[in-house]
N, C-alpha and C positions, 0 to 999 in steps of 0.2 A: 497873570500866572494861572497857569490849570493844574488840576492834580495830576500826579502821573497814573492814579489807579481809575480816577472816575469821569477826565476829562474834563470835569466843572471848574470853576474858579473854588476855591478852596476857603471854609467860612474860619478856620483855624488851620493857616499854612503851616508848616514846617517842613526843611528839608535836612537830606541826607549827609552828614558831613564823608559821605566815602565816595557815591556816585553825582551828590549835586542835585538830584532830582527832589520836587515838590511835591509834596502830597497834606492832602488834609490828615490832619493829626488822629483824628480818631481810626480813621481808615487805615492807616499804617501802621499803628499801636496794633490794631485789634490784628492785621496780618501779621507782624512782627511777634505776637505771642501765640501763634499758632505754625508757624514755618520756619523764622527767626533767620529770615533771608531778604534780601531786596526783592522789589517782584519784580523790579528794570532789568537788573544784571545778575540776580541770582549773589552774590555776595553774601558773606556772613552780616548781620547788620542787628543790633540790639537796641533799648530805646534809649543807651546813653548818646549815642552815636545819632541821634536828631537832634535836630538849634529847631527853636521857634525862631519864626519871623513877624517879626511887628511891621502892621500896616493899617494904613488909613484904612477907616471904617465906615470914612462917609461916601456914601455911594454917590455916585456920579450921574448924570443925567445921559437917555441915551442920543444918539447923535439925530441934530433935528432933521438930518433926512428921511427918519423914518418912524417919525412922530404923528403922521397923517397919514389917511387909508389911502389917497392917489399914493403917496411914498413906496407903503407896504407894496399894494398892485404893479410897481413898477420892479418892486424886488423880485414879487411871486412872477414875476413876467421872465426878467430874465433868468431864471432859475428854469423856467418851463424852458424858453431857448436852449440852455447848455444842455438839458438834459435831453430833448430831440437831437440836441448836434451827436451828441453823444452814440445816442442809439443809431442815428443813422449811419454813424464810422462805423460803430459794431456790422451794424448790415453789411458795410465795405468791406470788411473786414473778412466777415466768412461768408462771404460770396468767394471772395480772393483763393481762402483758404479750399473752399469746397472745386473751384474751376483748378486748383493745383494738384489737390488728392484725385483727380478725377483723371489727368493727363500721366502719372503716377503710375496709375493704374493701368492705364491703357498702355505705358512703356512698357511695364513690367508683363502685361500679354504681349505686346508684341516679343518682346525676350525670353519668354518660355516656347514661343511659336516657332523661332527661329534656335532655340539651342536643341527642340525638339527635332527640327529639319538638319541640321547640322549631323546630329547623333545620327538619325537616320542614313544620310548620306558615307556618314564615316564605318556603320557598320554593311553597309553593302559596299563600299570601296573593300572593306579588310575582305569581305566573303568573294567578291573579286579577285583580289592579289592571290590568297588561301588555292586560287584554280588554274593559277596561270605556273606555269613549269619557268626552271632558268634561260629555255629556247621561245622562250614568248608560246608555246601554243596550250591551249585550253588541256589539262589533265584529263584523262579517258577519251581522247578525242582519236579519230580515224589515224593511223599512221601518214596516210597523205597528208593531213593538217589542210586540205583544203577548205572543209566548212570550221566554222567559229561558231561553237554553244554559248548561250548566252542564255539569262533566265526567261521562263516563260511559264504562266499559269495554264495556256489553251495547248489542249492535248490534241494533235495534229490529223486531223478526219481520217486516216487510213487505220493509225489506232485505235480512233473511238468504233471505227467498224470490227476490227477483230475485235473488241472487248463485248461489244453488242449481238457478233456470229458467238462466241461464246458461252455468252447470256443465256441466247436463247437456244442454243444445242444442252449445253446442262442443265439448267434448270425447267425444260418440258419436261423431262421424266424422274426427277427427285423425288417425288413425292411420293410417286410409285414404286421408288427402286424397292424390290425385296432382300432381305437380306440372304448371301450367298449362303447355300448348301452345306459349304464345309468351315464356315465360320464358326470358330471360338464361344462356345457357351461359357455362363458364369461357372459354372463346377470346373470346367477346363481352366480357367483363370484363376482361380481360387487355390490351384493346387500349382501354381509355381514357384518353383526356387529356381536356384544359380543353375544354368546349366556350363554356361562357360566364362572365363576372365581373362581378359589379357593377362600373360604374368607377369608385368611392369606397367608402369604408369608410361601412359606416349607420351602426353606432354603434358607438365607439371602444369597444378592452377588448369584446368580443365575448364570452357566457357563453353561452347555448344556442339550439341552432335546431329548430323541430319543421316538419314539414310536415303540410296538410289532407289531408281524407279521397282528395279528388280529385289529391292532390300535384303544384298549379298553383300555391300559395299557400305562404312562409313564415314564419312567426310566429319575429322573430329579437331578444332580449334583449342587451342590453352593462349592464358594469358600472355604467355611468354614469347608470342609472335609467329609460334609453328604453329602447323597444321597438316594433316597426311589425311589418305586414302588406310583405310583398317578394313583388312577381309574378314568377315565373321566366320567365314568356313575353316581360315587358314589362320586365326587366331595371328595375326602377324603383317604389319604395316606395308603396303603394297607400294605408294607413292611417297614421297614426302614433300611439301610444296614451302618452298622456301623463300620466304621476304622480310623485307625489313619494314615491314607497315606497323609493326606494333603491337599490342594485343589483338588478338582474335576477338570480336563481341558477338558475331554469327554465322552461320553459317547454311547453304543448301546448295543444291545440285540444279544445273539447266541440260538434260539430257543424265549424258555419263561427264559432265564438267562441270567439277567442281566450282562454286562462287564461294566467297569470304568476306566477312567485313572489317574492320578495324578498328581501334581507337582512333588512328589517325586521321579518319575521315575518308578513307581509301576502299570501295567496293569493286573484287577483283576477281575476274571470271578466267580460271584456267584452261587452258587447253589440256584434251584426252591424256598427255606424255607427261602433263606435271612442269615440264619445262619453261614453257612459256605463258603467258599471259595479257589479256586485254584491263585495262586499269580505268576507273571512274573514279575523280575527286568533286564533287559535286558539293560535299559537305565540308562546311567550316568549322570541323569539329569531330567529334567521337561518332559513328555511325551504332547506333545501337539496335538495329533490328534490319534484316532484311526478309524477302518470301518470294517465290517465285506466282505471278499470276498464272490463274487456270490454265489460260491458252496456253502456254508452253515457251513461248519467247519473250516474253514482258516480266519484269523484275521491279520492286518497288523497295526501297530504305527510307528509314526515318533517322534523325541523329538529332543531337542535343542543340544544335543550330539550329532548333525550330521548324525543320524543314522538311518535308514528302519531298523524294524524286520519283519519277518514271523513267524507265528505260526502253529503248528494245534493246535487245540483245543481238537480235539478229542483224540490226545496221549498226551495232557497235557506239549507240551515244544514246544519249540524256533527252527524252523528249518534253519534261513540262518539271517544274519546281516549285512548290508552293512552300508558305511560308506561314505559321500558324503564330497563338501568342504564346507558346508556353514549349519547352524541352520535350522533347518524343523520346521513349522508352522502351518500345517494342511495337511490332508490328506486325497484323496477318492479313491476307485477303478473303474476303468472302468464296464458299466453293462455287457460285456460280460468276466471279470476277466482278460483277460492278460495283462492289463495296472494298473499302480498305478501312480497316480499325486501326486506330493509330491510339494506344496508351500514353498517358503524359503524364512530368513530373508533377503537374498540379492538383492529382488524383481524377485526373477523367480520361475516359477513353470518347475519342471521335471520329464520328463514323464519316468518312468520305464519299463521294462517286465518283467513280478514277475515271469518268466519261468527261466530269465538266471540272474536277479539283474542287465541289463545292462542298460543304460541311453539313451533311443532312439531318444530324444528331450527333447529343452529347448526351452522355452516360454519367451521373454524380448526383450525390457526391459519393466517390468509393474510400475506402481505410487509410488508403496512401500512394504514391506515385505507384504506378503500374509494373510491376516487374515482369508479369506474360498475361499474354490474352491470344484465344483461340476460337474461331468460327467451327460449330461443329458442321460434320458433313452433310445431316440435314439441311443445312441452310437457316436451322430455326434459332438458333443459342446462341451465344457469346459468353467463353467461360474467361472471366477475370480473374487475376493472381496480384494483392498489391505487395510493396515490399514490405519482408517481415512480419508479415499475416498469415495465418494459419486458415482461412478461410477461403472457400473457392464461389464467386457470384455468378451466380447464371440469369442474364440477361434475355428476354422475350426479343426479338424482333421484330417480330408483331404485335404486340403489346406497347414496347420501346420502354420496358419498365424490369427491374429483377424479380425474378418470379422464386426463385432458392438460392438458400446459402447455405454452402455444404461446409460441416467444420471438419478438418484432416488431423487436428490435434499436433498436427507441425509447420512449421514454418516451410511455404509454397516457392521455388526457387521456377518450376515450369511445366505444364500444362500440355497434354495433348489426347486429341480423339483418335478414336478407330476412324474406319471408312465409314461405317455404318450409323455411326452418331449414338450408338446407345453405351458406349465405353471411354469414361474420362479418366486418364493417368495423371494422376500428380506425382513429382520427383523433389525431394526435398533431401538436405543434410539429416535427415532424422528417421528418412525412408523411404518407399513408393507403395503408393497406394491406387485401386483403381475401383470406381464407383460406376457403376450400373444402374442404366434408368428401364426400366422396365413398362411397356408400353399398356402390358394386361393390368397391371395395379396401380399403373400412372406413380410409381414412388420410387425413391433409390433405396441401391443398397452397398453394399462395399465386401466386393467379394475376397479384395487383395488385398494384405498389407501387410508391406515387405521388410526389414529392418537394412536392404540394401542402399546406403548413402546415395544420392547423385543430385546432380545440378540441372541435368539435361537427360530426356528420355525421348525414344522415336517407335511408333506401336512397328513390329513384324509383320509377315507373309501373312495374312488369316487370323490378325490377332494371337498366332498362338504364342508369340515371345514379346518381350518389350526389350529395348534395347539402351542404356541405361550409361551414364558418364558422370563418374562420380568428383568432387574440387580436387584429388589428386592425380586425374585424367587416366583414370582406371575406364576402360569400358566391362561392361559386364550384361550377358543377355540371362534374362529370365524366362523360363518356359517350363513345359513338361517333362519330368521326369521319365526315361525311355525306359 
């Protein structure tokens, strides 16, 4: 018999009349008046409720195998045996375990490598389908349907030659450009109010306004899927360009022809009459910026599919599509065209070279996804807008760092320079303002600030007006009082 508390043989047995179990007496008594529990099974258990056992007293001899030291040494021997057998199962044992965690492992990479590859597969099959019309041919594609666009990163040598003839015609004399004769001083800017307003809203929820070359004409988009042609002479909607693409997100002009973009993912270049139209679905998604490049004929979009396209315009298709990691949220070209700034939801802007689609710079971190960004005319700035920020970042380009941050005291809806680079408009729900950099004192200053609402603004003839699109698609031009 052994105790049940102390595992010895017991020098004053007694057991339990409730569980059965033995224990040496003193050792149960003294837990019994401190817990007053069995320590087996946890039971109530008191000291009426133990029997003594009577047992012989006379100790027994132990057994004569191991009465003698060969005896012992054969015990301590085999003792040593089991306890090597032992250990060396253990070895077996997690060797086994550790060659199973290890294959484990390796499935589980191979199964993120392949749901990885899958995913991928599945989202360019959908950005595929998203391009192809109910008559099988690629959307925006040549009315003959003879060529099939298909994605491509490499911009097609005849391109990268106009983008490189233009390079180098603009940007030889930037530097030196003087400012015109009859350009807009700060006292002229300073002193404008309303001169004119449409007397109605064109199109409710207003999203972007661009002006023509001649900036007589504005091409104005609202959420609500129109968009027209607005005389500013004639205070009075000239075209009206009618689709069913969805929201308007932007908007500009290739000559006297209007371009649009859309929620749908739809970039659509109108012909002179309004009537007709050439159509690019490029995007698996919301197109949220477009800009026409310097040369004249090349057009670039960004949209929430993560993706740059190139155009020409002039042969009617999609020349190269790149694909970044993060949602694009506006976009502009550099003025001398080798650069394209692409904003993203992930708060950075990236600069491209629309020569090779490679990503020469990244700009962060900035406040928040980008809502506008604009190259000034010098070639030198990059002024940022994020969303819901009252602040405007101005970017070095040669530096590749922010050099100032202008505060507007309202919340920045969109962004734009004069020709000359020394005049930045902000348009905001809360007002437009317009800040001046001044070359003799190297410092700004803010000559303008207007209590006129808008979403979208485009600088006039000579700086002397801004032209201004307020969320209930009011246009309204600001200038000098006659």
């Amino acid at each position: 018999m052994l105790c049940a508390i102390s595992g010895e043989t017991p020098q004053v047995p007694t057991i339990s009349a409730k569980s059965g179990h033995v224990f040496e007496k003193r050792l149960i008594e003294a837990y019994i008046q401190e817990n007053g529990k069995d320590p087996v099974t946890g039971e109530e258990l008191t000291l009426d409720d133990l029997i003594d056992l009577k047992t012989d007293r006379t100790v027994r001899p132990r057994p004569p195998t191991i009465t003698s030291i060969p005896s012992l040494l054969s015990v301590f021997q085999n003792e040593w045996d089991a306890l090597a057998l032992e250990t060396y199962t253990l070895r077996q044992q997690l060797a086994q375990t550790r060659q199973e965690l290890s294959t484990a492992l390796y499935q589980h990479d191979a199964a993120v490598r392949v749901i990885g590859r899958l995913i991928k597969e599945r989202d360019e099959a959908r950005d595929a389908l998203s391009k192809i019309t109910a008559s099988g041919v690629a959307a925006g594609a040549p009315s003959g349907g003879d060529e099939m666009q298909v994605d491509s990163n490499d911009v097609p040598a005849d391109v990268v030659e106009r983008i490189d003839a233009t390079h180098a015609e603009l940007s030889a004399g930037r530097r030196k450009r003087p400012v015109p004769a009859d350009w807009a001083v700060p006292d002229t800017i300073g002193s404008f109010t309303t001169v004119s307003s449409s007397k109605s809203p064109l199109y409710p929820g207003g999203a972007s306004i661009a002006l023509n070359a001649s900036q007589e004409l504005a091409l104005v988009g609202g959420v609500d899927g129109a968009s027209g042609v607005y005389s500013l002479g004639e205070e009075s909607v000239l075209r009206v360009l009618p689709s069913e693409d969805g929201a308007i997100t932007d908007a500009t002009w290739w000559g006297d022809r209007p371009v649009t973009a859309s929620a749908s993912g739809v970039v659509r270049v109108w012909e002179e009459s309004g009537d007709e139209s050439t159509t690019f679905q490029r995007h698996a998604g919301k197109v949220s910026g477009i800009c026409l490049h310097p040369s004249g004929d090349l057009l670039g979009s960004v949209g929430v599919d993560k993706s740059y396209v190139l155009y020409d315009l002039a042969a009617s298709k999609a020349v190269s599509q790149v694909y970044t990691e993060s949602a694009l949220t506006s976009t502009h070209f550099h003025p001398d065209g080798h650069l394209l700034g692409a904003g993203t939801q992930d708060a950075t802007v990236e600069v491209f070279d629309t020569r090779e689609n490679k990503v020469l710079a990244k700009f962060e971190p900035l406040a928040g996804p980008v809502k506008a960004l604009r190259f000034s005319e010098n070639g030198f700035w990059l002024a940022v807008a994020c969303k819901g920020d009252k602040t405007v970042s101005l970017w070095d380009l040669r530096k590749g760092q922010m050099t100032k941050a202008i505060e507007i005291g309202s919340v920045i809806e969109s962004v734009a320079w004069d020709y000359t680079g020394q005049y930045l408009a902000t348009a905001g729900p809360q007002g437009v303002t317009v800040q001046h950099y001044s070359k003799a004192s190297k410092g700004w200053s803010a000559p303008l600030q207007s209590a006129v609402p808008a979403v979208a603004l485009a600088w006039g003839a000579r700086a002397e007006s801004l032209v201004t699109l307020s969320g209930d698609g009011a246009v309204t031009v600001l200038g000098k009082a006659e």
